[in-house]
Structure formats: structure tokens, C-alpha cells
C-alpha positions as CSV (number, residue, x, y, z in Angstrom):
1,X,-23.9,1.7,23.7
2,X,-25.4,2.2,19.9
3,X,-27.4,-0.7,19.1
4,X,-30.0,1.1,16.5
5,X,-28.8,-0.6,13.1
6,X,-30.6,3.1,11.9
7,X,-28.2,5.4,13.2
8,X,-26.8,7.5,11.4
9,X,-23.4,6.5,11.8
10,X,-23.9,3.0,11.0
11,X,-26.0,4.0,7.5
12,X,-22.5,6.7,7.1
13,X,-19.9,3.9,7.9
14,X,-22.0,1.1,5.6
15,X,-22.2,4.0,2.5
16,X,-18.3,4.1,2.9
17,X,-17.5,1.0,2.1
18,X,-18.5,1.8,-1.4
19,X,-15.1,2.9,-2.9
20,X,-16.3,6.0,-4.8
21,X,-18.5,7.6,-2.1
22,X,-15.2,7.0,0.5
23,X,-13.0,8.6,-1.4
24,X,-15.4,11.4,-1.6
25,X,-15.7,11.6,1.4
26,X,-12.5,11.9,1.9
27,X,-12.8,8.9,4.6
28,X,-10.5,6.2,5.2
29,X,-12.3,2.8,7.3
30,X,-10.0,0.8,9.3
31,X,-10.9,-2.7,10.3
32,X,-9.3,-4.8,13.2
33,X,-7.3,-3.2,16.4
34,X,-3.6,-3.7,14.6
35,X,-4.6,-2.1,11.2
36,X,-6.5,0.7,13.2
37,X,-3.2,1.2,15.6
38,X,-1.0,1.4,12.6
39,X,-3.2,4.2,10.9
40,X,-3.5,5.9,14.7
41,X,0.5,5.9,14.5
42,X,1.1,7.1,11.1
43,X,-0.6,10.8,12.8
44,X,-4.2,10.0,10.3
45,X,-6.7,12.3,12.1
46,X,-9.6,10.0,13.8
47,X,-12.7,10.9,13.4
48,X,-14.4,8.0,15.4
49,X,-13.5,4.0,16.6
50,X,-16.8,1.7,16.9
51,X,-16.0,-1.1,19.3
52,X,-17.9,-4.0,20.7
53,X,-14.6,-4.8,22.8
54,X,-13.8,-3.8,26.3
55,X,-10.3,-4.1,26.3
56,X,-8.8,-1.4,23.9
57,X,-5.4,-0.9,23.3
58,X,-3.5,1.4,25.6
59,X,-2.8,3.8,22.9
60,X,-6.6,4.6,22.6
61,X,-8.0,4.8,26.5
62,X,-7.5,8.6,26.6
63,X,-9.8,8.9,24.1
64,X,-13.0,10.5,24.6
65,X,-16.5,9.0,24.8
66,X,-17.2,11.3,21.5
67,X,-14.5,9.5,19.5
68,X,-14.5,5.8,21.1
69,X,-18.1,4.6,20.8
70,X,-19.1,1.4,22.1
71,X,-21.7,-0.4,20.1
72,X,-23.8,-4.1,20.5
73,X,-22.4,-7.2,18.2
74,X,-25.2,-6.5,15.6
75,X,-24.0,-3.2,14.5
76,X,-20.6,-4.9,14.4
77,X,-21.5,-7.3,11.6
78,X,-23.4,-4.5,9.8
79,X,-20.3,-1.7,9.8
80,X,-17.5,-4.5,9.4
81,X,-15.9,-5.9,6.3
82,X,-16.4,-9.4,5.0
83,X,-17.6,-11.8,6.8
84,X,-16.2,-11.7,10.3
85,X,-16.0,-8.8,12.8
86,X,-12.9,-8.1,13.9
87,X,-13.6,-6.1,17.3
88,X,-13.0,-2.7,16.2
89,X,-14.3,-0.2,13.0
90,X,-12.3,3.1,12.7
91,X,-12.9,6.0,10.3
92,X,-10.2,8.4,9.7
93,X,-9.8,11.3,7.1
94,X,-7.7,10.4,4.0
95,X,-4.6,11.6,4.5
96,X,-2.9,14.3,1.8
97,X,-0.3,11.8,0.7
98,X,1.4,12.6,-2.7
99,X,5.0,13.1,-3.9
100,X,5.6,16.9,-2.8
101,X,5.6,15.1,0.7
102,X,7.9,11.8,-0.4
103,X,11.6,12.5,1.0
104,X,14.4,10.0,-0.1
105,X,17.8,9.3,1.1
106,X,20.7,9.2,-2.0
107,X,20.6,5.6,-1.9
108,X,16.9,5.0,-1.4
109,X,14.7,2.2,-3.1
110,X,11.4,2.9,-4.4
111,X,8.5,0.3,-5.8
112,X,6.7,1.6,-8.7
113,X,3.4,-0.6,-8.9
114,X,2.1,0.3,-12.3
115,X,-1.3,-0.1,-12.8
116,X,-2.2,-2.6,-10.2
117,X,-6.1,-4.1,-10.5
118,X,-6.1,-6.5,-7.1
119,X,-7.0,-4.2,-4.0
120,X,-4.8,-7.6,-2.0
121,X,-1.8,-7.7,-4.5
122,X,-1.3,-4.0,-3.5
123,X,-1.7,-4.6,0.2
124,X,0.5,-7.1,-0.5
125,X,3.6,-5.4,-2.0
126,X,3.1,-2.9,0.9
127,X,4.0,-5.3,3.2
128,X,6.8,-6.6,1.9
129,X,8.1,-3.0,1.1
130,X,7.4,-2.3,4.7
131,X,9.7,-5.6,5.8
132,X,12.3,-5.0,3.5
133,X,12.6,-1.1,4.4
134,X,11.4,0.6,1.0
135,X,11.3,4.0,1.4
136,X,8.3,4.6,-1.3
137,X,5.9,3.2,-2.6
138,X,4.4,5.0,-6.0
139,X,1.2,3.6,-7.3
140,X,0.9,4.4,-11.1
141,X,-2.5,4.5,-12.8
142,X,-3.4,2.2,-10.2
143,X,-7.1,0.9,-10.8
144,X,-6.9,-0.2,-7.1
145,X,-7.0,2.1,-4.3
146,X,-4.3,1.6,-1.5
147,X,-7.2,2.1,1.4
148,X,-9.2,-0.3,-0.1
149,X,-10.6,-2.3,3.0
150,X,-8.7,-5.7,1.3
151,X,-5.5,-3.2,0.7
152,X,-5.2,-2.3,4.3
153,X,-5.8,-5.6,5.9
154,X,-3.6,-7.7,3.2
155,X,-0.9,-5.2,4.1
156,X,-1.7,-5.5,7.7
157,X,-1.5,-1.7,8.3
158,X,1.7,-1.5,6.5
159,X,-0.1,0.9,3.8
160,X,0.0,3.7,6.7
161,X,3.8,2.8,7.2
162,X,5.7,2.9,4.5
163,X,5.5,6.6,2.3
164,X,3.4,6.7,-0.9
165,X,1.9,8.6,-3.7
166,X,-0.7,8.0,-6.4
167,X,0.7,9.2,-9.8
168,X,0.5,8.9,-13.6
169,X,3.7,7.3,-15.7
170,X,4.6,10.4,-16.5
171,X,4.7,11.6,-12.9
172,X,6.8,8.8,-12.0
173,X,9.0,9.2,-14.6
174,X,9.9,12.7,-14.0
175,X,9.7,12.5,-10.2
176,X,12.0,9.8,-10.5
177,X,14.6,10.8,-12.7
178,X,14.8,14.7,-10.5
179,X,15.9,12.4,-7.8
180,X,18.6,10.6,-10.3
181,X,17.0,6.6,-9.8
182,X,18.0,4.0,-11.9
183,X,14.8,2.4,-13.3
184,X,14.5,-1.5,-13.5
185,X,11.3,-3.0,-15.2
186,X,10.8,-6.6,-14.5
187,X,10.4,-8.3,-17.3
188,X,10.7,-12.1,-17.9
189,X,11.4,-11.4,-21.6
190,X,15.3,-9.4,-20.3
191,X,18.6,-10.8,-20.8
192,X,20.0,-9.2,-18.0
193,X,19.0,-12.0,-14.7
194,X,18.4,-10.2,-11.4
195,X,21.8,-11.8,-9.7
196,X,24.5,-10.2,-11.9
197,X,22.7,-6.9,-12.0
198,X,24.1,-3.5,-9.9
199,X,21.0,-2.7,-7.7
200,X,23.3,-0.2,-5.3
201,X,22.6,3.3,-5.3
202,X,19.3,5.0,-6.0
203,X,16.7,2.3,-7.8
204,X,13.4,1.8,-8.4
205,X,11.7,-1.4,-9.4
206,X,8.7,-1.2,-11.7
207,X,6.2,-4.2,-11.6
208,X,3.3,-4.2,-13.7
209,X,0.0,-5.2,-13.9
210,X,-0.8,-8.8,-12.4
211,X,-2.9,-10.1,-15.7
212,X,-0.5,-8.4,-18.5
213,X,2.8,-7.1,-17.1
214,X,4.3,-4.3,-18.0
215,X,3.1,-2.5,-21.4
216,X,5.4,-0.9,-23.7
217,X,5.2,2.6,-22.4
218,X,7.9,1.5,-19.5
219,X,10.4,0.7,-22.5
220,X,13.8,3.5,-22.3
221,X,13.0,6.3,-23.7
222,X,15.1,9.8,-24.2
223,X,13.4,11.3,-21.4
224,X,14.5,8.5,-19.0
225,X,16.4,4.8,-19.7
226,X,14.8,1.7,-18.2
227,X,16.5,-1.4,-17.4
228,X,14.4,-4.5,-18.4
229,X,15.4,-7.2,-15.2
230,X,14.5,-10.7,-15.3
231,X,13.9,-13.1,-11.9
232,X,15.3,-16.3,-13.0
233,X,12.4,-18.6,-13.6
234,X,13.4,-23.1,-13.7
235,X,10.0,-24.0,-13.6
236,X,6.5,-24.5,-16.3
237,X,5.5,-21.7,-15.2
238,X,6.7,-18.6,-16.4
239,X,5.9,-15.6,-14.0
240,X,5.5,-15.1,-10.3
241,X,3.2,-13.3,-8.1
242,X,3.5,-9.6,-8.1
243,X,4.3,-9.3,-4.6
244,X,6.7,-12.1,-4.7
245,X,8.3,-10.5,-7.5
246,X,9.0,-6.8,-5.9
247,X,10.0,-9.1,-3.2
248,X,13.0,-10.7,-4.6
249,X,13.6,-7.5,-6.5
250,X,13.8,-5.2,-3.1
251,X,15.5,-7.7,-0.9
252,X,18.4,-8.6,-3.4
253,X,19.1,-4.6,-3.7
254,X,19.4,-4.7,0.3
255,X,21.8,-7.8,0.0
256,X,23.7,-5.6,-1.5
257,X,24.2,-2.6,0.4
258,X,24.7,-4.8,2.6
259,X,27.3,-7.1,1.6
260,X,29.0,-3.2,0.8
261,X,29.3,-2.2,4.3
């Protein structure tokens, strides 16, 4: 049992929940048993799981006593996020996730999440891309990092799920347009209304920032067209959530494949 709130450990797993020193690390935290299961899943190599909980989950009782560690309810409120414990802290090693490992079927559907601020509007999208089957997810210029501790549990694990990739615009752009998608921008200033669009085949849906949108560098240019798409709005208010959005976005392009077969 680790109860010494000096343990080296503990001071290594409280340093990582500063962004900059995790990533150089190279460390990913997990917090609660289904968030930790779903990065366990996804094949993210563990390097420890700190537990005041005596029950674990079947899929972690043949672990060793070097990589389960069972510690005392004070060093859970030191090593766990916000301000409840949820049972179990896990720390993983990022995994090398970027496009050279993104594979996508001819008619896949891809959210572009371009320059995203909110750790939780990110974990967000992730789970609704999960739900609605996207197959990738590309953050672009993202100020907010997708294993962020709010980004993993507003997705509830889904951000170990679904396939991703951090890029620039340009990235995008050209990964994109190798793979021959169609590239929607949602934009509550288009003439063209989600409902009468063609979302079949190969499309990607580009939602921007949560405080300013999209900027102008997602306009159709010579290196690759973009089609402004607009969510019907009938209310004051003239813009939705950014989850919500690449919800509607994502869900109608399935209604369509489906309503095809």
C-alpha cells in the first residue's frame, strides 16, 4: 500500500498534470476505471494503475504487483483530477498517433476540428464521432490537447477509440484531398442548408473554433474547394455548440448512406 504523499510517484503523477511537462514526458494520465479500460483497449502501453479500490476490472487482475499499485484514499485525492477521486489513476505512454497511421475506407467521414481552445468541447466531439462511427478525427492547430485530463473524461474514453492526428491546415488539406474527400465548412453565413446537401461518398466536416468559427483560410482555394454548409438555425440565437454541430453534420451524412442501401 503507498500512503507516503512524498513518493516519488505521487510528486511524478502530480508534475504530469501540468500539460507541458506530460507531453514531455511523453505520458498520458487516465482517470476513472472506464476511461482507463478504454485506453487499456486501444493497445496504449501501461506504465502503472494507482488504485484505492479492491475490485478491479477483470481485464486488469493479471496484472502484476509492479504495474497495479494499491495506494491509501489520501494519495488518491493528491494524484486525481478535480475534485473527486474516481477509484483509479493510470499513466500510460502517449501513443505515436498521426496520419501515416490513419486508414480510411472510400466512403469514410472524417471531422476536422480546427483550432479547437476547450480541452471538453474536444472531448466532446470525440464522443459523438465515436457514436456516430467517424472514422477520424484530425485536430488542426488545436490549442487543446486531446489527452487533456477534461478531453479524455468529456469523451469518456472515446479519444482512445476513434483514430486521430494532430495537424496544421495545410496538413489536412493535402492529407485530405490525396484521399479525394469532399470538404464542408460549417458556416452559418452558407446558402447551401445541411438537408438538401449530398453528404455521400468521402466527406469531411470542418468545425471551427468555439469563440470565432471558422477564419478565412478554410475558404476554396485552387489547391482544394470547400463547401460552406449551413445547420438551419429558427431561433435568437445564431450558432450552436461545437459538438452539437459536428453532430448533426456526421449523423445526417450516415442518414444517408443509409437511406442508399
Amino acid at each position: 500500500m503507498l500512503t507516503s504523499l512524498n513518493n516519488p510517484n505521487v510528486k511524478r503523477l502530480v508534475r504530469y498534470r501540468d500539460n507541458r511537462t506530460r507531453r514531455k514526458a511523453k505520458r498520458v494520465i487516465v482517470d476513472g476505471w472506464r476511461e482507463t479500460t478504454q485506453a487499456f483497449d486501444a493497445g496504449l502501453k501501461l506504465h502503472g494503475i494507482y488504485t484505492n479500490d479492491n475490485q478491479l476490472p477483470e481485464c486488469f487482475r493479471n496484472l502484476g504487483r509492479e504495474q497495479v499499485i494499491m495506494v491509501n484514499d489520501a494519495v488518491m485525492e493528491k494524484i486525481a483530477y478535480g475534485q473527486s477521486a474516481r477509484g483509479v489513476v493510470a499513466e500510460f505512454e502517449s501513443p505515436k498517433w498521426g496520419l501515416e497511421q490513419l486508414t480510411l475506407p472510400d466512403d469514410g467521414i472524417v471531422l476536422v476540428l480546427d483550432q479547437f481552445e476547450k480541452p471538453g468541447n474536444v472531448g466532446a466531439a470525440f464522443r459523438c464521432a465515436d457514436a456516430a462511427g467517424v472514422d477520424a478525427v484530425l485536430l488542426c492547430d488545436s490549442l487543446a490537447d486531446r489527452f487533456n485530463p477534461n478531453a479524455i473524461r468529456s469523451s469518456l474514453g472515446a479519444v482512445f477509440q476513434v483514430p486521430s492526428a494532430t495537424v496544421s491546415e495545410i496538413e489536412a488539406r493535402e492529407f485530405l484531398k490525396r484521399q479525394n474527400f469532399k470538404l464542408f465548412a460549417a458556416r452559418v453565413e452558407s446558402s447551401c442548408e445541411l438537408w438538401s446537401s449530398n453528404l455521400r461518398g468521402p466527406v469531411a466536416f470542418i468545425i471551427g473554433n468555439e469563440a470565432k468559427g471558422l477564419d478565412a483560410r478554410w475558404r476554396s482555394s485552387g489547391r482544394s474547394p470547400v463547401n460552406g454548409i449551413r445547420i438551419p438555425m429558427h431561433g435568437a440565437i445564431d450558432s450552436l455548440n461545437a459538438s452539437v454541430s459536428a453532430s448533426l453534420l456526421i449523423y445526417e451524412a450516415r442518414r444517408q448512406r443509409a437511406s442508399v442501401s
